[in-house]
C-alpha positions as CSV (number, residue, x, y, z in Angstrom):
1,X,119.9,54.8,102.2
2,X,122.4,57.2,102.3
3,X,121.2,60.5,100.7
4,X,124.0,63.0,99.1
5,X,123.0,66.9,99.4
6,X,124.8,68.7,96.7
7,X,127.2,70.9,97.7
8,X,127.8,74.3,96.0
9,X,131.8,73.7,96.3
10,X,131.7,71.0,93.8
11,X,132.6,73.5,91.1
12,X,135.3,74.9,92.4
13,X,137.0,71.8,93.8
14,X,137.0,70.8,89.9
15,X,138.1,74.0,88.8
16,X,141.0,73.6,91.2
17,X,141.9,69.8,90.0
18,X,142.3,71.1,86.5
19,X,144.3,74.0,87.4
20,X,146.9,71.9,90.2
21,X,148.2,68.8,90.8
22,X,146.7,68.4,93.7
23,X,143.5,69.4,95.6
24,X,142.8,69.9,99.1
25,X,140.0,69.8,101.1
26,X,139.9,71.2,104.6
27,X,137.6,71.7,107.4
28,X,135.8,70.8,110.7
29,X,135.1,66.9,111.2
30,X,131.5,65.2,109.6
31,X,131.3,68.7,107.2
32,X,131.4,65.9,104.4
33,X,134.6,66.3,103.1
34,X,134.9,62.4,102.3
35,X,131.7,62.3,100.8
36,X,132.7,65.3,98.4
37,X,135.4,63.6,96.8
38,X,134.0,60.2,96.6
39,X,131.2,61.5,94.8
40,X,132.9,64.1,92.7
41,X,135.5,61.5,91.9
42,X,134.1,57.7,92.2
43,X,136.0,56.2,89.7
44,X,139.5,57.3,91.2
45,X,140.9,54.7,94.4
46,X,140.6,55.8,97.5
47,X,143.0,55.0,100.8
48,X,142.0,56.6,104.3
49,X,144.8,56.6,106.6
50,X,142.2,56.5,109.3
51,X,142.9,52.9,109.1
52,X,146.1,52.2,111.0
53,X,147.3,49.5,109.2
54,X,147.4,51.5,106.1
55,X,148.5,54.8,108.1
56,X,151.4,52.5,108.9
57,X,152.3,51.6,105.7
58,X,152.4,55.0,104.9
59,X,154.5,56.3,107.7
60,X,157.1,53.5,107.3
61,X,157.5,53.4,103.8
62,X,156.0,56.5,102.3
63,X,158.9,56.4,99.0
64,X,157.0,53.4,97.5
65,X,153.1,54.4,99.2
66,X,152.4,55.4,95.6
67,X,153.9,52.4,94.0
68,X,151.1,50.5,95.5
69,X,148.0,53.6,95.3
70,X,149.5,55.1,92.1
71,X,147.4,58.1,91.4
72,X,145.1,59.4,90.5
73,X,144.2,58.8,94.2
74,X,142.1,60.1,97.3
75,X,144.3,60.3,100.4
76,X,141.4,60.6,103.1
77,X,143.0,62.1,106.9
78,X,146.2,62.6,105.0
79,X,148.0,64.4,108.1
80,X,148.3,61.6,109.7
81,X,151.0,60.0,107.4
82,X,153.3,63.8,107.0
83,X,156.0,61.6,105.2
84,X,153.8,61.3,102.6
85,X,153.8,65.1,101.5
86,X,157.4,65.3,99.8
87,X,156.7,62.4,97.6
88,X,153.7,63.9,96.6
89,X,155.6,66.9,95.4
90,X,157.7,65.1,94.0
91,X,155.5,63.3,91.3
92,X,153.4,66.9,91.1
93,X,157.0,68.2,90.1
94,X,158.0,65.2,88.1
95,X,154.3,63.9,86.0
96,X,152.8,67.8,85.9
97,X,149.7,66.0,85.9
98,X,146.3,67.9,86.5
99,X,144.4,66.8,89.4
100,X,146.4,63.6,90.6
101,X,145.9,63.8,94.2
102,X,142.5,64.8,96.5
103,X,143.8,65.1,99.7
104,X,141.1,65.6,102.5
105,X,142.1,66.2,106.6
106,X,139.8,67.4,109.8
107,X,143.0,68.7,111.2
108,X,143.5,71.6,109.2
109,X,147.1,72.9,111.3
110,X,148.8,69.7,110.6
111,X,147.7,69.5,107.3
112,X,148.4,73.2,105.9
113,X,151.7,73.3,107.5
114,X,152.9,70.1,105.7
115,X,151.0,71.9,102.7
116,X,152.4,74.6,103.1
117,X,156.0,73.2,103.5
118,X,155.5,70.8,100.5
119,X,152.8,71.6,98.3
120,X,153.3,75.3,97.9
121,X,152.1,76.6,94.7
122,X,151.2,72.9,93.6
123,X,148.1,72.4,95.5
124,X,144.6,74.1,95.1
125,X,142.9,74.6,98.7
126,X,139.3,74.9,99.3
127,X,137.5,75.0,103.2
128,X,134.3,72.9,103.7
129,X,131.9,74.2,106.3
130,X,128.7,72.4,107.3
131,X,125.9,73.1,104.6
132,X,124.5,76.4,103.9
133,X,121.2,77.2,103.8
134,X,120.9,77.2,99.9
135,X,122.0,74.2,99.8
136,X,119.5,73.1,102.5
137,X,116.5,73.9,100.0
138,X,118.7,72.7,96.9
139,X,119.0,75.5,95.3
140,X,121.1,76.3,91.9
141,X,122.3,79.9,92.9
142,X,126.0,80.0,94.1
143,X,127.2,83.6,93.8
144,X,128.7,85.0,97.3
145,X,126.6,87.4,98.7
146,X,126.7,91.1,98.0
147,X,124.1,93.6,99.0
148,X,124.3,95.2,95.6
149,X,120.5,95.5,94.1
150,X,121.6,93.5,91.4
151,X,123.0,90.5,93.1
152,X,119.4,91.2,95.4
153,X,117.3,90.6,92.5
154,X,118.7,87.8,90.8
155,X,118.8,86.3,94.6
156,X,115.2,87.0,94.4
157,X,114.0,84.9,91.4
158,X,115.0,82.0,93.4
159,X,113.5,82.9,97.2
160,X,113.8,80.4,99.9
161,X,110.2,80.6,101.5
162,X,110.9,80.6,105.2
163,X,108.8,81.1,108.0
164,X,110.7,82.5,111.5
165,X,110.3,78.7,112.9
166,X,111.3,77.0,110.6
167,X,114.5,79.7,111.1
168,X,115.1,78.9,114.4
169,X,114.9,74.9,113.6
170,X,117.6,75.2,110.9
171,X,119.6,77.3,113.1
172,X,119.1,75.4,116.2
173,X,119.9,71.8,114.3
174,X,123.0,72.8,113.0
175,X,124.4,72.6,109.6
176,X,126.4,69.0,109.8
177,X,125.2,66.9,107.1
178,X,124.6,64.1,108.8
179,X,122.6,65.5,111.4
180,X,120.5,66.9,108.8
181,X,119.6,64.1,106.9
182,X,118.6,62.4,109.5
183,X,116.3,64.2,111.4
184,X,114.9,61.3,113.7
185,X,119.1,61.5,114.9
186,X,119.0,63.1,118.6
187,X,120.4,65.7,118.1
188,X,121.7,66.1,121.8
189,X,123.1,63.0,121.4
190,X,125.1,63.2,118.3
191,X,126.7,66.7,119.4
192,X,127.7,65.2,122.6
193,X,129.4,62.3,120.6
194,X,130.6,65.3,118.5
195,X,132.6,67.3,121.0
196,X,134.2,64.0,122.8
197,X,135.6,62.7,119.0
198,X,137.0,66.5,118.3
199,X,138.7,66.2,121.7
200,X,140.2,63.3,121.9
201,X,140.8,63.0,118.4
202,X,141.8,66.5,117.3
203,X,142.5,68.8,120.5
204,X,145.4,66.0,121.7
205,X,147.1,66.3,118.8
206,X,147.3,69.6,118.2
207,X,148.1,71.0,121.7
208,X,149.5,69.8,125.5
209,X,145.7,69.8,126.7
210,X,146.1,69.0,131.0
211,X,142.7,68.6,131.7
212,X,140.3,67.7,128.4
213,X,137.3,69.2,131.1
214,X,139.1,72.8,130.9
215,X,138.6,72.7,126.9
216,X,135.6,71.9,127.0
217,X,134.6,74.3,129.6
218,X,137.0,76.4,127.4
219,X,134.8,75.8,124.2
220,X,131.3,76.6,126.4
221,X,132.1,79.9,127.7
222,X,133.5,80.4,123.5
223,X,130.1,79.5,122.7
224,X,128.4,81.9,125.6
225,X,130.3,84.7,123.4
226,X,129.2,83.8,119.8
227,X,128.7,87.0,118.1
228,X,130.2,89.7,120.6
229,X,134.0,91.1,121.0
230,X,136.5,88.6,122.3
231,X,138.1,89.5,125.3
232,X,140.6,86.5,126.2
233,X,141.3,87.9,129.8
234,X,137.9,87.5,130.9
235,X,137.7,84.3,128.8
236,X,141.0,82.8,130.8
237,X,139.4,84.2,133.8
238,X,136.0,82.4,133.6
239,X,137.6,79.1,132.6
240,X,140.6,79.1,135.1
241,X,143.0,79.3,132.6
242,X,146.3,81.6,131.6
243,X,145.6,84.3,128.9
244,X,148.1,82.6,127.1
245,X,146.6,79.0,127.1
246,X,143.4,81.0,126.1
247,X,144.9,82.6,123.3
248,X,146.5,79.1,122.6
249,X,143.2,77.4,122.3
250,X,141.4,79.6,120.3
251,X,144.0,79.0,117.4
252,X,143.0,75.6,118.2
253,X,139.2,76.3,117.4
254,X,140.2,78.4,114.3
255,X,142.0,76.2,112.8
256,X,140.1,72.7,113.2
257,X,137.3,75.4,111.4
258,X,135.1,75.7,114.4
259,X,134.8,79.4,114.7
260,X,135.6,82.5,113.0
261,X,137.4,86.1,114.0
262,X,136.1,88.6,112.5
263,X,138.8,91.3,112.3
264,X,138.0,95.0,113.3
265,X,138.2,97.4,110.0
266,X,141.4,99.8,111.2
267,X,141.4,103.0,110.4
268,X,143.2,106.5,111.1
269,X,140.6,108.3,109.9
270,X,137.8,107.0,112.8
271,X,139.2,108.2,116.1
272,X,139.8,105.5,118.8
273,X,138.2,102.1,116.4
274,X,137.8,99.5,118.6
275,X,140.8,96.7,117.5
276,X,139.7,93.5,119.1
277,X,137.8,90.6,117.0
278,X,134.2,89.3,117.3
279,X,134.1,86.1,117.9
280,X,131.4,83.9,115.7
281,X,130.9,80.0,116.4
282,X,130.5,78.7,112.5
283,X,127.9,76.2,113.7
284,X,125.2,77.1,115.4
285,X,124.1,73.6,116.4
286,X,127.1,73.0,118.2
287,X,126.8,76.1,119.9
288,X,123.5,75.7,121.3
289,X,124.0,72.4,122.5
290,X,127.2,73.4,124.5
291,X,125.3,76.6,126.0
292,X,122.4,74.2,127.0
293,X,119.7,75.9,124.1
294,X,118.1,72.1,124.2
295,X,115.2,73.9,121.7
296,X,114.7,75.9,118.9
297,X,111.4,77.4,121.1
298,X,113.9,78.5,124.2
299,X,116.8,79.5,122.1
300,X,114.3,81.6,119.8
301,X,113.1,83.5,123.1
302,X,116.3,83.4,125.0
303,X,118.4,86.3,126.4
304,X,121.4,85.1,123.4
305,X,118.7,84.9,120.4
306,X,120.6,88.2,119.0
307,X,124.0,87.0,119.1
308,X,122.8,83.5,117.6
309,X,121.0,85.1,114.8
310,X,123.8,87.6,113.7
311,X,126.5,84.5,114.4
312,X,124.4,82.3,111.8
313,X,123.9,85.4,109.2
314,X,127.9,85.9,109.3
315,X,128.4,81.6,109.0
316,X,126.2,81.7,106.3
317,X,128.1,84.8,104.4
318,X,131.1,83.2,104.5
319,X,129.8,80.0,103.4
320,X,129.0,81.4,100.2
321,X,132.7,83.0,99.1
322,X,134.3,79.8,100.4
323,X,131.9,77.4,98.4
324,X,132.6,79.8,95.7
325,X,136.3,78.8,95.9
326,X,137.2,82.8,97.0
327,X,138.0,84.7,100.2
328,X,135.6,87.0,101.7
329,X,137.4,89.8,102.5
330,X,135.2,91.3,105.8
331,X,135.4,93.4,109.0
332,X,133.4,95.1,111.4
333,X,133.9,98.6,112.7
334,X,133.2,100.1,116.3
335,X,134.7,103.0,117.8
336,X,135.0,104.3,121.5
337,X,131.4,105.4,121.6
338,X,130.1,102.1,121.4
339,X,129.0,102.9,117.4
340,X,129.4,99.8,115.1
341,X,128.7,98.6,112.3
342,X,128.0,94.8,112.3
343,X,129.9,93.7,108.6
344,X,131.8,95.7,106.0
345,X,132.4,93.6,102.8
346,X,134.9,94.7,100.8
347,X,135.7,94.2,97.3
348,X,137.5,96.6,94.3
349,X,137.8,98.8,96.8
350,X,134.7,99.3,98.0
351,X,132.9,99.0,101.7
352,X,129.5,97.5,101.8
353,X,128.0,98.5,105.0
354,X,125.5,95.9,106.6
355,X,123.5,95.8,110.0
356,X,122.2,92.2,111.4
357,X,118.8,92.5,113.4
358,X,116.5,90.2,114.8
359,X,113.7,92.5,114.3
360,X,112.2,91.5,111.0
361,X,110.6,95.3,110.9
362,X,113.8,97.7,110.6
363,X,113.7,101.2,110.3
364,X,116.5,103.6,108.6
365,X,117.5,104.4,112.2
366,X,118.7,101.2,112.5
367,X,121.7,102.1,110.1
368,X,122.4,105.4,111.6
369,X,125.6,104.2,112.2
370,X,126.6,103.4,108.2
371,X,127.5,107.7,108.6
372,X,130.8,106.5,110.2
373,X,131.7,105.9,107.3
374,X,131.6,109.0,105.7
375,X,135.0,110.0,107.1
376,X,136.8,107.9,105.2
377,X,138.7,109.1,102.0
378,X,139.9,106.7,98.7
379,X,136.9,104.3,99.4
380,X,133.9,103.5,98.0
381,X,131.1,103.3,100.3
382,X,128.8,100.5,98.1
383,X,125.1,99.7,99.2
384,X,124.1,98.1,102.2
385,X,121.4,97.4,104.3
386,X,119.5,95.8,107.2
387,X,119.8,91.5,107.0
388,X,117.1,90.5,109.4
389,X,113.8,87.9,109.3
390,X,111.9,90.0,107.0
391,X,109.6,88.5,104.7
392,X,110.5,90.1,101.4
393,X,113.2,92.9,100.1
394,X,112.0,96.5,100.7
395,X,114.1,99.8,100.4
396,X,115.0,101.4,103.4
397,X,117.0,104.3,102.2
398,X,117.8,105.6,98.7
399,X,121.0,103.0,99.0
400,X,120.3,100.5,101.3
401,X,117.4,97.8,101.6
402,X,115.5,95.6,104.2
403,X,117.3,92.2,102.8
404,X,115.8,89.2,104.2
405,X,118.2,86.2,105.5
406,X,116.9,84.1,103.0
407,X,118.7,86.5,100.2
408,X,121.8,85.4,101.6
């Protein structure tokens, strides 16, 4: 029996259908974007141009397409019929009907551009990622993370209990709903199938890819750098590729929602800040399959447990602005000395400083760094702290706290 894990983006995709004409749902394959709108919307048809016939119907005669699926309608893998887009606006532009179309795609380029070309300003557009982990342990709570004391305690009336094995296992899985409800899957198995489907499927179309093994040696040494600075030279080098077929193919793995850049904070006022991104792989499962973790004991012990740890605390931050329908707004800051700090947050003009540690016992030195900070001028500098495997919140300054993973 199939079994439906609530996601925490349900509420904003139907804020967005009452607000636009038409509603979008992007991200990696198997996040569950189908199953979203089938179940937020079962009593609405639904056409998949995954089915060629019908994707052929669409392509070749996309002026009467909604003749025969008049809407409301769910267009599932709607990129693959672009013709479709202008008629769309035009019956946004003509009905200025609420919520007509749900259009879901896996290949986010193709789709925003025609979205972007057609749509503009007509369309609400939300990003799926795999599920977080408060919607793992069903929880209610769907506020994005801040490390404000009073988001900390009303995080802490509903506590996930989680032991540091149980982290590793839900970080080791992966966060792809089908994977995770059905544990007795193989789990090497299924990512293998994974990568060849996004390759053929979604890497051909969206660039001139000579050899599919470069890629996916390309998307290895990607995951071998989950969670430190990107440097695409040494990344073209390893793989035997051209810095800018590198640079090409990362785009590729933003966009299909794969992996995230996390911009360095710039600023005049911090002598020599680094200005290259980190580099964070958006599921962890996926990474650790391609880097050869086969177990949650090895990859819990290994020489990248760090970088995994700090790449699934950032995933799972992000997570909860885009399944509250908003943008987190973050950066990290590191200067010429090697100083960082892991995450700034910003909002109404504040930074909120945060360090990622593996240690689950941090001490104040461990945030030495947030005095950085203290150069700048017209900012807030808001509370921070220390997000590691700690059992419960404890203060570790008269600002910022120990702020276990499971508060995220």
């Amino acid at each position: 029996m199939h079994v439906y894990i609530k996601r925490h983006i349900e509420d904003a995709v139907l804020r967005r259908a009452k607000a636009k004409g038409a509603v979008v749902v992007t991200g990696a394959r198997q996040t569950g974007k189908t199953t979203l709108i089938e179940t937020l919307k079962p009593n609405i048809p639904k056409v998949t141009l995954d089915d060629l016939p019908t994707r052929r119907r669409a392509i070749d005669a996309p002026s009467v397409f909604f003749d025969v699926f008049p809407p409301p309608i769910f267009v599932d893998e709607v990129q693959y019929a672009p013709e479709l887009f202008s008629y769309i606006k035009i019956h946004v532009d003509e009905s200025k009907r609420k919520g007509d179309f749900f259009l879901t795609g896996s290949q986010r380029f193709t789709l925003m551009k025609n979205v972007s070309e057609s749509l503009s300003g007509r369309a609400g557009i939300l990003e799926l990622f795999g599920l977080s982990l408060r919607e793992l342990h069903e929880e209610s709570f769907i506020h994005p993370f801040l490390p404000t004391l009073d988001f900390l305690l009303e995080r802490k009336q509903s506590k996930i209990s989680m032991g540091v094995t149980e982290v590793w296992h839900t970080i080791h899985r992966g966060c792809l709903p089908e994977l995770v409800a059905n544990p007795t899957f193989q789990w090497d198995e299924f990512y293998a199938d994974y990568v060849k489907t996004y390759i053929k499927r979604d890497v051909r179309n969206l660039t001139q890819v000579a050899d599919e093994g470069d890629f996916l040696k390309f998307m290895t040494v990607c995951a071998a750098m989950t969670g430190q600075m990107l440097n695409l030279s040494s990344l073209a080098r390893d793989v035997g590729i051209s810095e800018s077929t590198a640079k090409r193919w990362m785009s590729v793995l933003q966009t299909s929602g794969l992996v995230f850049l996390l911009q360095p904070f710039s600023t005049n006022a911090i002598k020599r800040a680094v200005k290259t991104p980190k580099l964070y792989f958006l599921d962890m499962g996926l990474a650790a399959y391609l880097t050869r973790w086969m177990t949650a004991e090895t990859l819990a012990i290994g020489a990248m447990n760090g970088h995994f740890f700090e790449s699934y605390v950032m995933s799972e931050i992000v997570k909860s602005y885009t399944n509250a329908g908003k943008e987190a707004v973050l950066y990290f800051l590191c200067d010429s000395n090697k100083r960082e700090i892991d995450l700034l947050l910003c909002e109404n003009n504040t930074l909120y400083p945060i360090e990622i540690k593996l240690n689950p016992a941090p001490s104040p030195k461990d945030i030495k760094n947030f005095a950085m900070l203290d150069a700048l001028k017209g900012v807030n500098i808001g509370e921070g702290g220390v997000i590691c495997p700690a059992k419960d919140l404890l203060p570790l300054t008269d600002k910022h706290r120990i702020i276990p993973l499971w508060f995220i």
